[in-house]
C-alpha positions in Angstrom: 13.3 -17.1 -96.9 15.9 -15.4 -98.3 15.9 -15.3 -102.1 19.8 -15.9 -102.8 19.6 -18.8 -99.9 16.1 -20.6 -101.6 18.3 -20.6 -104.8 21.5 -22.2 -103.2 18.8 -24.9 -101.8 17.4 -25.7 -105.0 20.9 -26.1 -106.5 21.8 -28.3 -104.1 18.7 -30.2 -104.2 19.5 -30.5 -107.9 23.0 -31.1 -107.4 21.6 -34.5 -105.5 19.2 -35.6 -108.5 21.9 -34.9 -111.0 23.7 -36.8 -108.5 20.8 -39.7 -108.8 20.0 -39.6 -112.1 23.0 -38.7 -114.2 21.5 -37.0 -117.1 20.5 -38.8 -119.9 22.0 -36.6 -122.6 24.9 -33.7 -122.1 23.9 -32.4 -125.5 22.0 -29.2 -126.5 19.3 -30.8 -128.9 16.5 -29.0 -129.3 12.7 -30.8 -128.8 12.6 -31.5 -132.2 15.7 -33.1 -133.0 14.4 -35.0 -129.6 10.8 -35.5 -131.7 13.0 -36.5 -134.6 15.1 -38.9 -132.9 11.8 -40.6 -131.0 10.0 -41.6 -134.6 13.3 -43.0 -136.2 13.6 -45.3 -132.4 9.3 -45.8 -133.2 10.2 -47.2 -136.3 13.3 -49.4 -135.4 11.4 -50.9 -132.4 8.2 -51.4 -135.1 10.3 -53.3 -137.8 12.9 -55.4 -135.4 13.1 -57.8 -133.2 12.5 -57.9 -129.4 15.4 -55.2 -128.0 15.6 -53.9 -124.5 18.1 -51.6 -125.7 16.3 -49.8 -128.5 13.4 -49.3 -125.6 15.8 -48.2 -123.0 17.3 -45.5 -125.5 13.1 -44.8 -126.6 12.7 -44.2 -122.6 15.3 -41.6 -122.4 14.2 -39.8 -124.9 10.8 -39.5 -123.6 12.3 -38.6 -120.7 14.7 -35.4 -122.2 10.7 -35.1 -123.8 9.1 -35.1 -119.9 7.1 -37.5 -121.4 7.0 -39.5 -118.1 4.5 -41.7 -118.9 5.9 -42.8 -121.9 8.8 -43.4 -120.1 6.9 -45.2 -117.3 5.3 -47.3 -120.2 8.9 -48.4 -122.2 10.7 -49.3 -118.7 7.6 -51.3 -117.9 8.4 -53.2 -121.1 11.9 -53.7 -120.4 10.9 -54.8 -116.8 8.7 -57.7 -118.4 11.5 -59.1 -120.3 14.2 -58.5 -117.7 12.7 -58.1 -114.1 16.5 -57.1 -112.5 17.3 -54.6 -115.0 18.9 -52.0 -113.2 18.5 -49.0 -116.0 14.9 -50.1 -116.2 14.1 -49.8 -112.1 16.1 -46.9 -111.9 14.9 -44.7 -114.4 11.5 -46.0 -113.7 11.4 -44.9 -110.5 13.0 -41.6 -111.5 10.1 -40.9 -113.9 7.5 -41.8 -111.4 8.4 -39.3 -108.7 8.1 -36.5 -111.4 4.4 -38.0 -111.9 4.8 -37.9 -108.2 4.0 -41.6 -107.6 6.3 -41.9 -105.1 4.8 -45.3 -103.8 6.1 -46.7 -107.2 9.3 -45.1 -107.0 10.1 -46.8 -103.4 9.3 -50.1 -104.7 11.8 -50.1 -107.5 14.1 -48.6 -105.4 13.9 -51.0 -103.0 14.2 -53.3 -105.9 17.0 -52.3 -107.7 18.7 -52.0 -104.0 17.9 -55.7 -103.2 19.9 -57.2 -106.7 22.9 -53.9 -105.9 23.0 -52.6 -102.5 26.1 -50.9 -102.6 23.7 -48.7 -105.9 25.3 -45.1 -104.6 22.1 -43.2 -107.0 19.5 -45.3 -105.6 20.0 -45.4 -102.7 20.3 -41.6 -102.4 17.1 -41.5 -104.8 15.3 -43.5 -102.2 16.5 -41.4 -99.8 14.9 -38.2 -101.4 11.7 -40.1 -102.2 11.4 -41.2 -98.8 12.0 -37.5 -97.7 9.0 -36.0 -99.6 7.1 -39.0 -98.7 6.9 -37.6 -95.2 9.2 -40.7 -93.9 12.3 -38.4 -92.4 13.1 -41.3 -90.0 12.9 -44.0 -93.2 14.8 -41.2 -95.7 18.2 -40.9 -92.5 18.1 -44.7 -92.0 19.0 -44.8 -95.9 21.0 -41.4 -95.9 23.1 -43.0 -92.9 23.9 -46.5 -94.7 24.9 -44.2 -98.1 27.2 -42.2 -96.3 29.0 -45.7 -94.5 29.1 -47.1 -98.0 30.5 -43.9 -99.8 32.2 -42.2 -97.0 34.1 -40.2 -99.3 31.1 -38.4 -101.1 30.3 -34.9 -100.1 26.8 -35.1 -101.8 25.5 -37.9 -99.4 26.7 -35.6 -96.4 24.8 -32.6 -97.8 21.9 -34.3 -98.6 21.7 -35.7 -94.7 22.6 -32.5 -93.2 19.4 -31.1 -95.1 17.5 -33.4 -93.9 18.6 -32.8 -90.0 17.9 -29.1 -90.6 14.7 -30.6 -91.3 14.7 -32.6 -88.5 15.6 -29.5 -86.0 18.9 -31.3 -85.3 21.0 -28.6 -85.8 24.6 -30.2 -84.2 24.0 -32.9 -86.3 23.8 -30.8 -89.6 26.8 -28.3 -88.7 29.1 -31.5 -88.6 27.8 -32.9 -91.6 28.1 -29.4 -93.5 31.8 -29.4 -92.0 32.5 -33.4 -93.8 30.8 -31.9 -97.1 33.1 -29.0 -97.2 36.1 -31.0 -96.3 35.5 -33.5 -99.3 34.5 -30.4 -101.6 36.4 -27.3 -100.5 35.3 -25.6 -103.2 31.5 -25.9 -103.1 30.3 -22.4 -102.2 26.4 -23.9 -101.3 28.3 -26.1 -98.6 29.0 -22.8 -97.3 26.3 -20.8 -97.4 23.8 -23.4 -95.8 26.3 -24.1 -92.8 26.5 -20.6 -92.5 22.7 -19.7 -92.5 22.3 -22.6 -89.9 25.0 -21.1 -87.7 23.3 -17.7 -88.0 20.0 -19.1 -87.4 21.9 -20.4 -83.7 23.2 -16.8 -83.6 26.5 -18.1 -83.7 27.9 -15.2 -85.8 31.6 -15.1 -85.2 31.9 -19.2 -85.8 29.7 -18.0 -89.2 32.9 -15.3 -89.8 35.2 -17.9 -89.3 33.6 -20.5 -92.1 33.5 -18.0 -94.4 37.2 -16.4 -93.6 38.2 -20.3 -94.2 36.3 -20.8 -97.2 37.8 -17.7 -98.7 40.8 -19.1 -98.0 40.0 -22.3 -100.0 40.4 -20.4 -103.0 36.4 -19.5 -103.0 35.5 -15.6 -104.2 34.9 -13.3 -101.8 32.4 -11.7 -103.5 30.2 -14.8 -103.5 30.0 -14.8 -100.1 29.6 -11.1 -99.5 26.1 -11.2 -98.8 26.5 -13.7 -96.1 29.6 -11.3 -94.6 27.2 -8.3 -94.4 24.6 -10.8 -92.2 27.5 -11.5 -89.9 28.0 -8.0 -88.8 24.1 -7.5 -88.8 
């Protein structure tokens, strides 16, 4: 696979998990301000009383740690006390994919879904754990109910137009890579992956058009150059 096309793939697989998962800290800390932070939260949660939030904040710091166990272990905790939390299931399940439990991660999904089904994250979360599960017709049931409950989000159509490239769909995954571009014009790795599908098709003046239109959009040239140069291949 092309290397420049791999990386747009990984950025928008992140793009969906950032999506998913909101990052639990915007700051630039370093690990042992992190380390620093986790033994004053040790010691509050050892000298007070019972406090879900003292163990929720504990859990996100062993997650910024990749301490996933940890994490595992404090929204357990939480999850005793308060079965529905939605932080708890949530972030849960987040940490349990990266131990790659994704068994776990489906159930607390499907949890947190049954108290909030209109959840935008988990459902798409569910979705993606479903995906690398193996369950592709499972991961587009969910994919198609996010996108009828967040019509408007560009990520949801990305994320199912991935998965129908997956699925050998291909018509399926250009008009989906057409709605994502329309509700974020300016996404250049909307582009690129509609464009590499329509040059996989050999449909290379449709490919010249997308990228003539995106260009127009207001998106760099030069970003796209690459992609040009295949068009005339």
């Amino acid at each position: 696979m092309d290397c420049k096309l791999h990386q747009a793939r990984l950025i928008l697989f992140a793009a969906l998990w950032l999506s998913a998962a909101t990052a639990f800290s915007q700051s630039l800390l370093t690990s042992k301000q992190w380390r620093d932070s986790l033994e004053v939260l040790n010691g509050q949660i050892a000298t007070s009383a019972w406090s879900s939030d003292l163990h929720l904040r504990k859990a996100a710091v062993n997650m910024e740690l990749k301490q996933w166990e940890y994490a595992v272990d404090e929204y357990g905790l939480v999850l005793q006390k308060e079965p529905d939390n939605p932080a708890a299931l949530f972030y849960r399940a987040y940490a349990n994919t990266h131990l790659r439990r994704y068994d776990l991660a489906r159930n607390d999904y499907r949890d947190l879904l049954a108290v909030h089904p209109h959840h935008f994250e988990a459902r798409l979360s569910m979705a993606v754990v479903l995906q690398l599960m193996g369950h592709r017709q499972e991961a587009m049931d969910q994919l198609n109910q996010t996108i009828q409950l967040n019509p408007d989000s560009a990520v949801a159509y990305a994320a199912r137009a991935n998965l129908e490239r997956e699925m050998k769909q291909d018509e399926a995954a250009l008009y989906d890579w057409q709605c994502a571009e329309k509700l974020s014009p300016r996404n250049p790795v909307y582009v690129v992956s509609h464009v590499d599908l329509l040059l996989v098709l050999e449909r290379r003046e449709e490919a010249r058009r997308v990228l003539d239109a995106a260009v127009e959009r207001g998106i760099p040239r030069g970003l796209l150059q690459e992609w040009y140069d295949k068009c005339r291949r």
